[in-house]
N, CA and C atoms of all chains as a GROMACS GRO file, in nm:
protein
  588
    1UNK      N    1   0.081  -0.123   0.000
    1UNK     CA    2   0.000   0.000   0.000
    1UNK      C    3   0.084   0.127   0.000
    2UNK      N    4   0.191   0.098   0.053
    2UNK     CA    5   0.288   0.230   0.013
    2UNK      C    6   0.292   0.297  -0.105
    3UNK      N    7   0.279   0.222  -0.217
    3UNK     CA    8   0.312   0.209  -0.349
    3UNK      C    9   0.209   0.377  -0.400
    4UNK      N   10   0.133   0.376  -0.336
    4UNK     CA   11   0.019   0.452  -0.330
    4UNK      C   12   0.022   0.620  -0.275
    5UNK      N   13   0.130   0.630  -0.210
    5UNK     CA   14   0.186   0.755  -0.199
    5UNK      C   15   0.305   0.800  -0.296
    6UNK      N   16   0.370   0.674  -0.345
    6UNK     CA   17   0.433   0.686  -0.448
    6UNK      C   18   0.423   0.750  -0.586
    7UNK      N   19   0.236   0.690  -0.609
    7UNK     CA   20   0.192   0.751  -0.751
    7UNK      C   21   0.131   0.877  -0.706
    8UNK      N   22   0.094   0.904  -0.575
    8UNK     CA   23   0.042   1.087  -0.535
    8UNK      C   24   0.176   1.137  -0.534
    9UNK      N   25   0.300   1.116  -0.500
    9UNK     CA   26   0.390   1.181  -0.521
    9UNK      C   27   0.430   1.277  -0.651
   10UNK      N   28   0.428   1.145  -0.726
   10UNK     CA   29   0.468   1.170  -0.921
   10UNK      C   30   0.353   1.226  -0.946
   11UNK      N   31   0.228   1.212  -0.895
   11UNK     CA   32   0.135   1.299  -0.984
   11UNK      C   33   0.140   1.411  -0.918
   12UNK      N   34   0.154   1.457  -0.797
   12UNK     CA   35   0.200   1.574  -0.747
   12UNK      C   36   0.267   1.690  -0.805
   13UNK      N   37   0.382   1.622  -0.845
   13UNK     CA   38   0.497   1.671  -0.913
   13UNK      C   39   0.480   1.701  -1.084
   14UNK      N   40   0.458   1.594  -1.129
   14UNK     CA   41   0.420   1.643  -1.287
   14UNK      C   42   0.301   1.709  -1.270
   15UNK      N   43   0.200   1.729  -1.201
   15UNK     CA   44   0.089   1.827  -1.188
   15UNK      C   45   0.160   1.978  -1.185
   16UNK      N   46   0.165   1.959  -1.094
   16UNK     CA   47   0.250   2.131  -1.001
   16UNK      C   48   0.347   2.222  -1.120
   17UNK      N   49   0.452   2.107  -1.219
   17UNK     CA   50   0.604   2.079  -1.315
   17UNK      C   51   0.529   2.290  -1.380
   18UNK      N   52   0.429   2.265  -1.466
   18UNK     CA   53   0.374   2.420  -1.475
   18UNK      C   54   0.359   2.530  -1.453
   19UNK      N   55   0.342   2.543  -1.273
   19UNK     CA   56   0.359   2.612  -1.243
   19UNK      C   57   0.504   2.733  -1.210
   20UNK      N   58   0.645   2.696  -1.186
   20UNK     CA   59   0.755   2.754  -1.184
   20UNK      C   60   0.753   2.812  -1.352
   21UNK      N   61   0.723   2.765  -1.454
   21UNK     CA   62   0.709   2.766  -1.609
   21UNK      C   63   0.622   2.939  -1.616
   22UNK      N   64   0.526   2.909  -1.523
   22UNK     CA   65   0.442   3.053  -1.562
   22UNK      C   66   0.514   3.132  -1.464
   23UNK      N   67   0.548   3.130  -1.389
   23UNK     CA   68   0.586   3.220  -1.302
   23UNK      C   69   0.746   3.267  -1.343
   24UNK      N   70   0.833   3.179  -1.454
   24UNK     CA   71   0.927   3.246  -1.499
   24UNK      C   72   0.882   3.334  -1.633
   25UNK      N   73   0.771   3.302  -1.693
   25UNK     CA   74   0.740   3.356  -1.809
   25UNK      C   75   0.686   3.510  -1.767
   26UNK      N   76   0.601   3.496  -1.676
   26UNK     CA   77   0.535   3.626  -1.664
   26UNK      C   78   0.639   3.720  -1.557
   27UNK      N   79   0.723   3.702  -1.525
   27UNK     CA   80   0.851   3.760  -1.395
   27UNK      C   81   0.947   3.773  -1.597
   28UNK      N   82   0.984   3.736  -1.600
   28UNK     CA   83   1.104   3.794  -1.741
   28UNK      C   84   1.026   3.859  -1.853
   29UNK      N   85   0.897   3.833  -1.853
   29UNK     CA   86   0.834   3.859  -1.957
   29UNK      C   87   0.872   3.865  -2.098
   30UNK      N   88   0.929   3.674  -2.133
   30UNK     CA   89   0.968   3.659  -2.243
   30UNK      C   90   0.958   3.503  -2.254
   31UNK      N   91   0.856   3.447  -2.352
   31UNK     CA   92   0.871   3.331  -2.380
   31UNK      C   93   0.926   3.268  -2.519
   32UNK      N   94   1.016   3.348  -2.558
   32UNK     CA   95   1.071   3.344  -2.727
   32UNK      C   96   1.120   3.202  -2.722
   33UNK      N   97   1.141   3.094  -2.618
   33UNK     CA   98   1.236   2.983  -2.601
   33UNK      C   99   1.136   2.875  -2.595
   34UNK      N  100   1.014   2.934  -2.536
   34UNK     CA  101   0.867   2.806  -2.546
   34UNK      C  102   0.839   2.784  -2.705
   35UNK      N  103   0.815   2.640  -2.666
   35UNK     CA  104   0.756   2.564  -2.850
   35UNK      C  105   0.615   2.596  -2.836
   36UNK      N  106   0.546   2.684  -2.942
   36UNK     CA  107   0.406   2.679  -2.926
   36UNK      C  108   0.329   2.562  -2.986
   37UNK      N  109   0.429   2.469  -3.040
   37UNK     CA  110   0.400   2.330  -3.031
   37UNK      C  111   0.373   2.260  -2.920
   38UNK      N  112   0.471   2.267  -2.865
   38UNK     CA  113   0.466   2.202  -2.702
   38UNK      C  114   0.360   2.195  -2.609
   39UNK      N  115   0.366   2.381  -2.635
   39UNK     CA  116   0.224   2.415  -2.513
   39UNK      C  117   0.028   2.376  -2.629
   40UNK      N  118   0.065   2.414  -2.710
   40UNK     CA  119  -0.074   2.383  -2.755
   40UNK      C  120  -0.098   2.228  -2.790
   41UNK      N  121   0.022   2.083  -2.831
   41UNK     CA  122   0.009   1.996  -2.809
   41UNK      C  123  -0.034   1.900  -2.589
   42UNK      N  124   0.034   1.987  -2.556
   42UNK     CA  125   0.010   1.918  -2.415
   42UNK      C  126  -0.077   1.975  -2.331
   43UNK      N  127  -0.100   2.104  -2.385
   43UNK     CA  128  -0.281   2.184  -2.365
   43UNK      C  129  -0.371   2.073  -2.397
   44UNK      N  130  -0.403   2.043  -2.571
   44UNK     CA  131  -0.496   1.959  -2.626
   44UNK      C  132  -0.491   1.834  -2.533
   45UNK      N  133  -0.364   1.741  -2.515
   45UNK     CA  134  -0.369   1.652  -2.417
   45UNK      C  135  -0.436   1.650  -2.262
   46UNK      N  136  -0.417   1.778  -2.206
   46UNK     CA  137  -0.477   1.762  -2.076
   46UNK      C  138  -0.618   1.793  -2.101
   47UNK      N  139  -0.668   1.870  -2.209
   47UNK     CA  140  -0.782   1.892  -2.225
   47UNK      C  141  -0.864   1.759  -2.239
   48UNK      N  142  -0.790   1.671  -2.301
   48UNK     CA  143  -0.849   1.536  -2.378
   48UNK      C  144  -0.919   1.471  -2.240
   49UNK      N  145  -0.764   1.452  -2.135
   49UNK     CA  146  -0.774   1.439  -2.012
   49UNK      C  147  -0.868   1.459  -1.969
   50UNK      N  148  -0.915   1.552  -1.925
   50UNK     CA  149  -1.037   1.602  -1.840
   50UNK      C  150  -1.174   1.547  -1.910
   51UNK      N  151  -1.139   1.578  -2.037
   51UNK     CA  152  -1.293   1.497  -2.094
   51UNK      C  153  -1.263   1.354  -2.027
   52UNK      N  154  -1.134   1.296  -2.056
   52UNK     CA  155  -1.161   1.131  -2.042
   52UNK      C  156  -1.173   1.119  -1.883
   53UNK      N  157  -1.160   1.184  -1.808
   53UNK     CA  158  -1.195   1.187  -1.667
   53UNK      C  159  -1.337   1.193  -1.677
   54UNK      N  160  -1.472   1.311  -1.702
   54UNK     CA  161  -1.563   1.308  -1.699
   54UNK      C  162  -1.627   1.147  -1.741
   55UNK      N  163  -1.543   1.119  -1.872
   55UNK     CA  164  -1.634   0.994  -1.919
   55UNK      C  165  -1.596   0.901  -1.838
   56UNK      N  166  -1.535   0.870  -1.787
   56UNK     CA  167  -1.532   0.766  -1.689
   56UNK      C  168  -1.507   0.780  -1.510
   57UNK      N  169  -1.588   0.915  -1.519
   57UNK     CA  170  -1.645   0.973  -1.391
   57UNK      C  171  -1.497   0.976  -1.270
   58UNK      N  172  -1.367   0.970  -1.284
   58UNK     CA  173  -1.267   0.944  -1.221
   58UNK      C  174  -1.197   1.111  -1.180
   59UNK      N  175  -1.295   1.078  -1.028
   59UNK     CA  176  -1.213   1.228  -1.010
   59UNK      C  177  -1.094   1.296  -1.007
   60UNK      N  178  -0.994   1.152  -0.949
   60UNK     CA  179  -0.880   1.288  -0.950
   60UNK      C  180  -0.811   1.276  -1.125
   61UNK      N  181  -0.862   1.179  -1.170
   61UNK     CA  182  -0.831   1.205  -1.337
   61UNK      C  183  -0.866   1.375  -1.377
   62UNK      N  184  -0.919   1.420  -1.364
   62UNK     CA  185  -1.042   1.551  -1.387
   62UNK      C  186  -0.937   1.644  -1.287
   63UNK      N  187  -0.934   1.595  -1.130
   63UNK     CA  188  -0.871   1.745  -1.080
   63UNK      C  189  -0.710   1.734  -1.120
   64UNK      N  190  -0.625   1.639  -1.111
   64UNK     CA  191  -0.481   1.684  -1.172
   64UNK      C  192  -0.488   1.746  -1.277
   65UNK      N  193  -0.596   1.697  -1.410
   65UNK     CA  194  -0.549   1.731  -1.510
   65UNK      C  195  -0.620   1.906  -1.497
   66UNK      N  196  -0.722   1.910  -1.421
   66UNK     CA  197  -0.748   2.035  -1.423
   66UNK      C  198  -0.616   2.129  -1.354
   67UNK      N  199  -0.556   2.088  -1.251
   67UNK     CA  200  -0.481   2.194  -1.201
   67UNK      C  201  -0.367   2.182  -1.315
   68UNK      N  202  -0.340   2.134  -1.385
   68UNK     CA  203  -0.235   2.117  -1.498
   68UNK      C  204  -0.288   2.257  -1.616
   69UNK      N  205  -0.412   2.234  -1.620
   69UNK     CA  206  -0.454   2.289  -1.762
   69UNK      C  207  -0.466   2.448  -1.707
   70UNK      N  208  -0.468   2.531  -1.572
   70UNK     CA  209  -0.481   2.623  -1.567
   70UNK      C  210  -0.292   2.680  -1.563
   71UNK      N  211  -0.193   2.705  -1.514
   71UNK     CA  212  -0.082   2.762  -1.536
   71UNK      C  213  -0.064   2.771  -1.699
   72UNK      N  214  -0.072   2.618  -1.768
   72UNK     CA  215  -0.035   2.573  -1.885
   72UNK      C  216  -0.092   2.668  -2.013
   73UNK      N  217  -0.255   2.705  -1.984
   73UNK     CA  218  -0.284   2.797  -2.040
   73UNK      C  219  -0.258   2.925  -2.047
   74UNK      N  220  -0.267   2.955  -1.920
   74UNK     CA  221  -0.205   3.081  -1.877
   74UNK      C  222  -0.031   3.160  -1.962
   75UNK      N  223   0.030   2.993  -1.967
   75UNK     CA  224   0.150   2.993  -1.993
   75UNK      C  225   0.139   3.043  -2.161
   76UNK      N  226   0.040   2.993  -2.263
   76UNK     CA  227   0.020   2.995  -2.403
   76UNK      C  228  -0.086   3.093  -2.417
   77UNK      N  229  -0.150   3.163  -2.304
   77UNK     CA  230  -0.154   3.304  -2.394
   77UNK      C  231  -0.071   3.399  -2.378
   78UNK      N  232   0.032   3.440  -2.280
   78UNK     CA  233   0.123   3.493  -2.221
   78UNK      C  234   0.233   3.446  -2.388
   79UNK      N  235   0.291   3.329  -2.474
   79UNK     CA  236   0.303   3.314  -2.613
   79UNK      C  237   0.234   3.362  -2.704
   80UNK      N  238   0.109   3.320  -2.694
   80UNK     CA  239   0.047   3.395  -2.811
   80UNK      C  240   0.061   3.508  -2.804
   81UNK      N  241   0.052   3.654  -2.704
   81UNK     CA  242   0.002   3.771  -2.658
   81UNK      C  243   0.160   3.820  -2.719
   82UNK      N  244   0.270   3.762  -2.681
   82UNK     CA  245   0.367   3.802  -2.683
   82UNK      C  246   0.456   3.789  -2.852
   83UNK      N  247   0.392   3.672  -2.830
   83UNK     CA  248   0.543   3.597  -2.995
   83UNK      C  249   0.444   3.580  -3.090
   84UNK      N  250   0.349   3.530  -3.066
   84UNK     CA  251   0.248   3.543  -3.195
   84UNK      C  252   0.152   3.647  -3.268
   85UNK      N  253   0.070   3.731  -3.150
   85UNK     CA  254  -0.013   3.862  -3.220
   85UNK      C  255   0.076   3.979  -3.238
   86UNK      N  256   0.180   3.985  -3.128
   86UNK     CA  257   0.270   4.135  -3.148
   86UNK      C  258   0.430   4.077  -3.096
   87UNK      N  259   0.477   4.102  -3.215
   87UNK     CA  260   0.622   4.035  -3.188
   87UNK      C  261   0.734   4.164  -3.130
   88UNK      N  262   0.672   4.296  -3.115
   88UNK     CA  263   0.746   4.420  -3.085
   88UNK      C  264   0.794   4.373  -2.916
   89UNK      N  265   0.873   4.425  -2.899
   89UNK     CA  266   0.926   4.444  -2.746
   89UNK      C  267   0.867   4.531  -2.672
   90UNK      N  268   0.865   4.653  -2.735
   90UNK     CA  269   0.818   4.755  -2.633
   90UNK      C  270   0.616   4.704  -2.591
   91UNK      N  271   0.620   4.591  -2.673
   91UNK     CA  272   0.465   4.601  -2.596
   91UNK      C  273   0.447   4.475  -2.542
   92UNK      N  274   0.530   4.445  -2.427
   92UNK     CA  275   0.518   4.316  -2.369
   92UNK      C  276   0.477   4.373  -2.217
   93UNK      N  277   0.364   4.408  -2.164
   93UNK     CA  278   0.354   4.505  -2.073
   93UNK      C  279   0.299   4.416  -1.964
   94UNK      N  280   0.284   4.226  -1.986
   94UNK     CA  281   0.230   4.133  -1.919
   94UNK      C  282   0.063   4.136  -1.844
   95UNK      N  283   0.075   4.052  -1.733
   95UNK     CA  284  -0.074   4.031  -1.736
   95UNK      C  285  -0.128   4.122  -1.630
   96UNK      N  286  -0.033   4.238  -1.560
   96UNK     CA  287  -0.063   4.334  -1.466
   96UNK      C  288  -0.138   4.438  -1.544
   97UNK      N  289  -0.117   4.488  -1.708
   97UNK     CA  290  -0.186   4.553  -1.737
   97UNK      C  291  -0.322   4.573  -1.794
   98UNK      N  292  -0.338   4.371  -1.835
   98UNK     CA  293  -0.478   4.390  -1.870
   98UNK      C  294  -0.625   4.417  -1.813
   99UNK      N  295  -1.713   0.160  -2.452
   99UNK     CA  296  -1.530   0.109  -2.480
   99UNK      C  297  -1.485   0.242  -2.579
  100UNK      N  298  -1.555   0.318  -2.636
  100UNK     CA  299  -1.435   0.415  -2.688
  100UNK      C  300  -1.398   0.509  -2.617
  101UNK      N  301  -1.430   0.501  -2.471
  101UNK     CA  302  -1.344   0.602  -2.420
  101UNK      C  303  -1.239   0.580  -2.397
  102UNK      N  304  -1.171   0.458  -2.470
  102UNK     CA  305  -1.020   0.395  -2.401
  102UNK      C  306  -0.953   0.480  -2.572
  103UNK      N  307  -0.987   0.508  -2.656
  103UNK     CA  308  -0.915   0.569  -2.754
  103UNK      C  309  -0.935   0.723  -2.702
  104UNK      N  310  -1.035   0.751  -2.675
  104UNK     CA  311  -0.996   0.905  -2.609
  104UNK      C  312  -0.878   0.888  -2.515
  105UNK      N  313  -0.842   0.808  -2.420
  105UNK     CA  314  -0.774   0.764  -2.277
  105UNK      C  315  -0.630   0.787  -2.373
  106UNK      N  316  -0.654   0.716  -2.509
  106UNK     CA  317  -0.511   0.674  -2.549
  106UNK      C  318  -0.465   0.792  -2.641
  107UNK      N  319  -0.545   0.905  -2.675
  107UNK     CA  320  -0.492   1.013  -2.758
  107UNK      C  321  -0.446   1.092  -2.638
  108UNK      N  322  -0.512   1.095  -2.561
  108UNK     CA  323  -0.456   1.220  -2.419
  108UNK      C  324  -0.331   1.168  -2.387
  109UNK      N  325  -0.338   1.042  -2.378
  109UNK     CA  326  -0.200   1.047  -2.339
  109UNK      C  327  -0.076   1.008  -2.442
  110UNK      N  328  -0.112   0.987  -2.561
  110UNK     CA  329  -0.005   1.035  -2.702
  110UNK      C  330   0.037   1.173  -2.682
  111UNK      N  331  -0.064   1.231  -2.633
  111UNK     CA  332  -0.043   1.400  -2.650
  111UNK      C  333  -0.002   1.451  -2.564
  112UNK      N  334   0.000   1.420  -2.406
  112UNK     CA  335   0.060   1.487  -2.308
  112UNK      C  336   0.184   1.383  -2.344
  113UNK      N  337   0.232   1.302  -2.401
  113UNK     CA  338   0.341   1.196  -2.374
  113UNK      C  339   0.464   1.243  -2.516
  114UNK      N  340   0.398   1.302  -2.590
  114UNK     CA  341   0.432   1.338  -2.717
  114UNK      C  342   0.498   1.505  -2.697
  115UNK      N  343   0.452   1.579  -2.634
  115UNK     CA  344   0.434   1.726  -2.633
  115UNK      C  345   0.568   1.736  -2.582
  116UNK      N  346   0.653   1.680  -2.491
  116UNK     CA  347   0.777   1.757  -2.486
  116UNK      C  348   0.902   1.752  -2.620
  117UNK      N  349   0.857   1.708  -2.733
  117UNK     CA  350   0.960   1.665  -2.902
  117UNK      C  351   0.915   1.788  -2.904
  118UNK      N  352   0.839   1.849  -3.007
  118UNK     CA  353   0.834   1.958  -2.977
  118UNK      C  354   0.899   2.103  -2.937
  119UNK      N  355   0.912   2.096  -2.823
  119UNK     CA  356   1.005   2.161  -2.709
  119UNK      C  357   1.175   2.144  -2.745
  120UNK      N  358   1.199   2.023  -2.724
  120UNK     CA  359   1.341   1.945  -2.789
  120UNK      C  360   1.411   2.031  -2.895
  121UNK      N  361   1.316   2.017  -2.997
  121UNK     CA  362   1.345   2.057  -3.109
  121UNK      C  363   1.367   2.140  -3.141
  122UNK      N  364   1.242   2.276  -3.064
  122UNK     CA  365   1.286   2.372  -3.073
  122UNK      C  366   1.441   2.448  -3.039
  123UNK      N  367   1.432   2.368  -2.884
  123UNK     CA  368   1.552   2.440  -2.794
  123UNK      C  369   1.683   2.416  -2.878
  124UNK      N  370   1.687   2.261  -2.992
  124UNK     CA  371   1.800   2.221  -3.051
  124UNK      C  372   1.830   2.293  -3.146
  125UNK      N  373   1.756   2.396  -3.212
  125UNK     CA  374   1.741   2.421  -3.341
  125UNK      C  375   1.808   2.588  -3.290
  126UNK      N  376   1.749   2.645  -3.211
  126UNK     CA  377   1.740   2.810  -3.210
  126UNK      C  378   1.868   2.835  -3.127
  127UNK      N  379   1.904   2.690  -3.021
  127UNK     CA  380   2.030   2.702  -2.928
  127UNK      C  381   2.000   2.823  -2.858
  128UNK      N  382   1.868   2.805  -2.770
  128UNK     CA  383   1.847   2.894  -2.658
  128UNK      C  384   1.736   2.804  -2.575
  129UNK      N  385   1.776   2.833  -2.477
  129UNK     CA  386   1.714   2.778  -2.347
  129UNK      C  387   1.613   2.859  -2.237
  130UNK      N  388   1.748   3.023  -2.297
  130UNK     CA  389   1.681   3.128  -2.195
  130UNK      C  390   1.573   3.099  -2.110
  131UNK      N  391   1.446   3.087  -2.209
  131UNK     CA  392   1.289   3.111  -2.125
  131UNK      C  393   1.247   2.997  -2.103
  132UNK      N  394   1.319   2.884  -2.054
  132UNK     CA  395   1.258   2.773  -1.975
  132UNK      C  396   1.291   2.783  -1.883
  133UNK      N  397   1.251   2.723  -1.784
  133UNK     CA  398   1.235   2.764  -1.622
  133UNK      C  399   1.294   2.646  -1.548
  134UNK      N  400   1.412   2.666  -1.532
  134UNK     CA  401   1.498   2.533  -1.454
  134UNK      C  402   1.393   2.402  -1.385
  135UNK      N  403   1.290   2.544  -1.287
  135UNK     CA  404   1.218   2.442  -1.216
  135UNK      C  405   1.131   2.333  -1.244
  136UNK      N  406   1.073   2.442  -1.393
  136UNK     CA  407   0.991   2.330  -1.449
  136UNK      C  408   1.031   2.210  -1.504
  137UNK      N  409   1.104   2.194  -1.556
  137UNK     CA  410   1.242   2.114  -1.602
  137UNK      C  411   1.263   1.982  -1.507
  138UNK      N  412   1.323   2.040  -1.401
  138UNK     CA  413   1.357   1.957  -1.272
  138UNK      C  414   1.255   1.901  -1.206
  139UNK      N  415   1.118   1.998  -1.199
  139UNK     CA  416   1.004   1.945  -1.120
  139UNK      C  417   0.951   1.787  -1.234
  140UNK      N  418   0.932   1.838  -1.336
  140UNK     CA  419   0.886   1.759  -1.391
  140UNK      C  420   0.936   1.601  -1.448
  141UNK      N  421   1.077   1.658  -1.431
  141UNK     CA  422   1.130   1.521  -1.484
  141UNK      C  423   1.156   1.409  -1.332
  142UNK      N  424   1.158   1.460  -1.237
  142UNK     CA  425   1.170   1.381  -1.144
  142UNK      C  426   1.003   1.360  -1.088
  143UNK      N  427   0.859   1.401  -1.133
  143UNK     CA  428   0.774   1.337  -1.138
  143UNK      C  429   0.771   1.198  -1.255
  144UNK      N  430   0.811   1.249  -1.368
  144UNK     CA  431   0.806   1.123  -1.470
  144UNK      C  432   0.862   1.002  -1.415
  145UNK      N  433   1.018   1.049  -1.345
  145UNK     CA  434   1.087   0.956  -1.333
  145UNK      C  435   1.050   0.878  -1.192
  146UNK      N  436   0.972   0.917  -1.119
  146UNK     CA  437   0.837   0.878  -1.013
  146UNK      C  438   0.726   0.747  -1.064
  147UNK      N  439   0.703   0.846  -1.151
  147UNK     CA  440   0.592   0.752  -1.249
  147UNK      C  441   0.661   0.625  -1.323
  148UNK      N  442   0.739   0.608  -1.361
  148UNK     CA  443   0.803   0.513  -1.397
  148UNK      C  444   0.815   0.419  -1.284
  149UNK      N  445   0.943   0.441  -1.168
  149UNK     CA  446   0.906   0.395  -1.033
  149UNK      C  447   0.785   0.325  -1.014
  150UNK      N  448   0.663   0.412  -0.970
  150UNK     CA  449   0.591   0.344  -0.961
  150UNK      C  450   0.498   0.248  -1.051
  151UNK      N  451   0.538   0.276  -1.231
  151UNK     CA  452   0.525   0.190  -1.313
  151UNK      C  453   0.578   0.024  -1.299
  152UNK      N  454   0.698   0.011  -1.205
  152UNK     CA  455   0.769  -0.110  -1.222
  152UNK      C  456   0.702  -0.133  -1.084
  153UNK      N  457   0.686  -0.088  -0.986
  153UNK     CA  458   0.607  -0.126  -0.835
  153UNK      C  459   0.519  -0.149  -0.861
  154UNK      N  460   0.396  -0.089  -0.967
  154UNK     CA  461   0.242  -0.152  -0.954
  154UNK      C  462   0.264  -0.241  -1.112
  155UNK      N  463   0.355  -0.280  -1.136
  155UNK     CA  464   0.389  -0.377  -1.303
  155UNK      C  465   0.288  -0.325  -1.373
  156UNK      N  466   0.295  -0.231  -1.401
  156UNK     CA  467   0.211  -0.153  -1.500
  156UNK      C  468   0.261  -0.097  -1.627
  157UNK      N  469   0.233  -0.168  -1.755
  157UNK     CA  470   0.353  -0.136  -1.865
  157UNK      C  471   0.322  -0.048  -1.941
  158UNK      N  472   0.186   0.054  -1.940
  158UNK     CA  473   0.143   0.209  -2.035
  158UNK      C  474   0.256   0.261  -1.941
  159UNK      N  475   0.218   0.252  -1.833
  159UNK     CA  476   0.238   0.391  -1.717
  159UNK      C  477   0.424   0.356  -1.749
  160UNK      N  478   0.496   0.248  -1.751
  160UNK     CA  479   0.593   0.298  -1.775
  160UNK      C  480   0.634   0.318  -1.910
  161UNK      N  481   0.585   0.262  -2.030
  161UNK     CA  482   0.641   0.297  -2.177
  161UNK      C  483   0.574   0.442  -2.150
  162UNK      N  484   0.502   0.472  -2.104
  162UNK     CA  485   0.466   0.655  -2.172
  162UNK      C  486   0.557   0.736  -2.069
  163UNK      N  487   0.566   0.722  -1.979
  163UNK     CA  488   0.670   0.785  -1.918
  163UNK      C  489   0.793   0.783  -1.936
  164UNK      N  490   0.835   0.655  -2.009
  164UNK     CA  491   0.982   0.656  -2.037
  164UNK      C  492   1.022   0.757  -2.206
  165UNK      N  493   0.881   0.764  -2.266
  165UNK     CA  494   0.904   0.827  -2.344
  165UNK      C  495   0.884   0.966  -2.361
  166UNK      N  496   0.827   1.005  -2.233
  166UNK     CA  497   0.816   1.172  -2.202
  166UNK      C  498   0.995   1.182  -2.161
  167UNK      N  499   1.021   1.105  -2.076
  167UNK     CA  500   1.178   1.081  -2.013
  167UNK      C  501   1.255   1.133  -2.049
  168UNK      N  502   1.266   1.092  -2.195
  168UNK     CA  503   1.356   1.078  -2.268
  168UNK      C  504   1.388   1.255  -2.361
  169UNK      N  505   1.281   1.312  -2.425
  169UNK     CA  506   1.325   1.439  -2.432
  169UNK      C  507   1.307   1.535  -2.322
  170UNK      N  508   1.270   1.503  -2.257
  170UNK     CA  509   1.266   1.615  -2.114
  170UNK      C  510   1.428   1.628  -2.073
  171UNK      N  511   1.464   1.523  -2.032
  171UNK     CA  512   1.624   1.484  -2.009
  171UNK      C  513   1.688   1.561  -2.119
  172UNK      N  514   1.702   1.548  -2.234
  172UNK     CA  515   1.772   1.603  -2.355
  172UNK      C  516   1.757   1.758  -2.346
  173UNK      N  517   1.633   1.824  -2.312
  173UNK     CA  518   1.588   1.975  -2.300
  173UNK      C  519   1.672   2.009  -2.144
  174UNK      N  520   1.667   1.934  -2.070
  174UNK     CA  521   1.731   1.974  -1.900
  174UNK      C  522   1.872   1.993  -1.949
  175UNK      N  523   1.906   1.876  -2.039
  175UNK     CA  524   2.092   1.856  -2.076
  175UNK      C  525   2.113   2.019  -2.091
  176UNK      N  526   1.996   2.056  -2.241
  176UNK     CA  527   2.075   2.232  -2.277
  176UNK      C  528   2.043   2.275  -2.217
  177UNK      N  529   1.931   2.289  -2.148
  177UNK     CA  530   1.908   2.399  -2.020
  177UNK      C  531   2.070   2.402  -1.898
  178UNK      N  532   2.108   2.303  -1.889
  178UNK     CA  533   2.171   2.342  -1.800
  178UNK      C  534   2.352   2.333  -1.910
  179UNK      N  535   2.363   2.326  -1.963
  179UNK     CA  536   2.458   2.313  -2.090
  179UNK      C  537   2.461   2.476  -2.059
  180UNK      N  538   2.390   2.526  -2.123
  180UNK     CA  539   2.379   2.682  -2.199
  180UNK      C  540   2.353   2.772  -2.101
  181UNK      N  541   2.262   2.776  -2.017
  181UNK     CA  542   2.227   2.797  -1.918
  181UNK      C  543   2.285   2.821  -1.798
  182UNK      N  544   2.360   2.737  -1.715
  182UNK     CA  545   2.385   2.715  -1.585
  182UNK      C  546   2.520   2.665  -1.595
  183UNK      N  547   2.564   2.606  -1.684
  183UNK     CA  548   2.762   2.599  -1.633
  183UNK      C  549   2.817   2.655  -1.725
  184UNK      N  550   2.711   2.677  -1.862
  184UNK     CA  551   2.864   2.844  -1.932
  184UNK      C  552   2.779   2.924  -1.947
  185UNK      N  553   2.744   3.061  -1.936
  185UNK     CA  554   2.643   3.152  -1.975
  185UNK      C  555   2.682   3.262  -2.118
  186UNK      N  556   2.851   3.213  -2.147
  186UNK     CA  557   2.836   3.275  -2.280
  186UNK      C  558   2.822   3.221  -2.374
  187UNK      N  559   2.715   3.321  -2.486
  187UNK     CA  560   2.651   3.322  -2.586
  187UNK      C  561   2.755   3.229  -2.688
  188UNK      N  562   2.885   3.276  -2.676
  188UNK     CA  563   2.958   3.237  -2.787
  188UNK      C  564   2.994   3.054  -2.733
  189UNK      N  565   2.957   3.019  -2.652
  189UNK     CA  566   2.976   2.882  -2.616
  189UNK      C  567   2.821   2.805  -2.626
  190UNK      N  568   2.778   2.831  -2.718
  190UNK     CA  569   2.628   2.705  -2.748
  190UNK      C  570   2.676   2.632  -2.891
  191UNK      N  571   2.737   2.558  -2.907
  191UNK     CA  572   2.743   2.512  -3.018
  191UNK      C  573   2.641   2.358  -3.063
  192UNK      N  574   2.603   2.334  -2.954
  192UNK     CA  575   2.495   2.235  -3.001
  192UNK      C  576   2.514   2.070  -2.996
  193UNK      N  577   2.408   1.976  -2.962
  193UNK     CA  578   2.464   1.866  -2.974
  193UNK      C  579   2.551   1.788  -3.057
  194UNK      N  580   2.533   1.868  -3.229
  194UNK     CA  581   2.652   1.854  -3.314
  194UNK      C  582   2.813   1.806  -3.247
  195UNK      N  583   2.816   1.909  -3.192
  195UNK     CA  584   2.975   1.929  -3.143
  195UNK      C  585   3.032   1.850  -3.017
  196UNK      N  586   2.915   1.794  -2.916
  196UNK     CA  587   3.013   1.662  -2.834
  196UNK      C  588   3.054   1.624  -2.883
   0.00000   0.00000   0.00000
């Protein structure tokens, strides 16, 4: 039964892995080094997640992947906002000004 | 039963999404805007999940983790390559050059 704090551990951890990610993006206010592959492929994945949690009613399927999908997004519009709609510098003014 | 092909695209896609990333960081030879922590947090959840892949003999949980593993590790290598033991620009020459 130990084994069992083992897998809350790792899911702990790859849950949470997101959060330091947004908090360096929006503190430098520069994500020119993120793949917007990356984030919009493992977005779609946790999204998938959460549906496949609902369908087979498995809660903490649904809440990891939910606490995953909020930094992660956060993280890819903070990309889009920045590297994709306006690639200028002087207008990277982050998420204090919206 | 088809929610086990939804089950199995979510996790192609969260399992898939760090190539991506890889590629990018290999290609542009910048690391800058990744976030050590996320890096570190995350790969020592995978490498958790694996762990407890061989403790509960569970063979998705460890083939998909060993294959998130595997470029996460490669992205940590330049992160901390480029990053954290030389910080000049003129020293990224790339996995080419080991």
């Amino acid at each position: 039964m130990k084994s069992i704090y083992l897998g809350l551990l790792a899911g702990f951890l790859t849950t949470s892995s997101a959060f330091p990610q947004l908090l360096k993006s929006y503190r430098t206010k520069s994500t020119k080094d993120l793949s917007l592959g990356y984030l919009t492929v493992i977005l779609s994945g946790v999204a998938l997640w959460i549906a496949y949690g609902f369908v087979i009613s498995d809660v903490p399927v649904i809440v990891t992947n939910s606490l995953s999908f909020l930094p992660l997004s956060c993280t890819l519009y903070l990309k889009l906002r920045w590297d994709v709609f306006d690639r200028t510098a002087a207008n990277k003014p982050g998420l204090k000004d919206i």
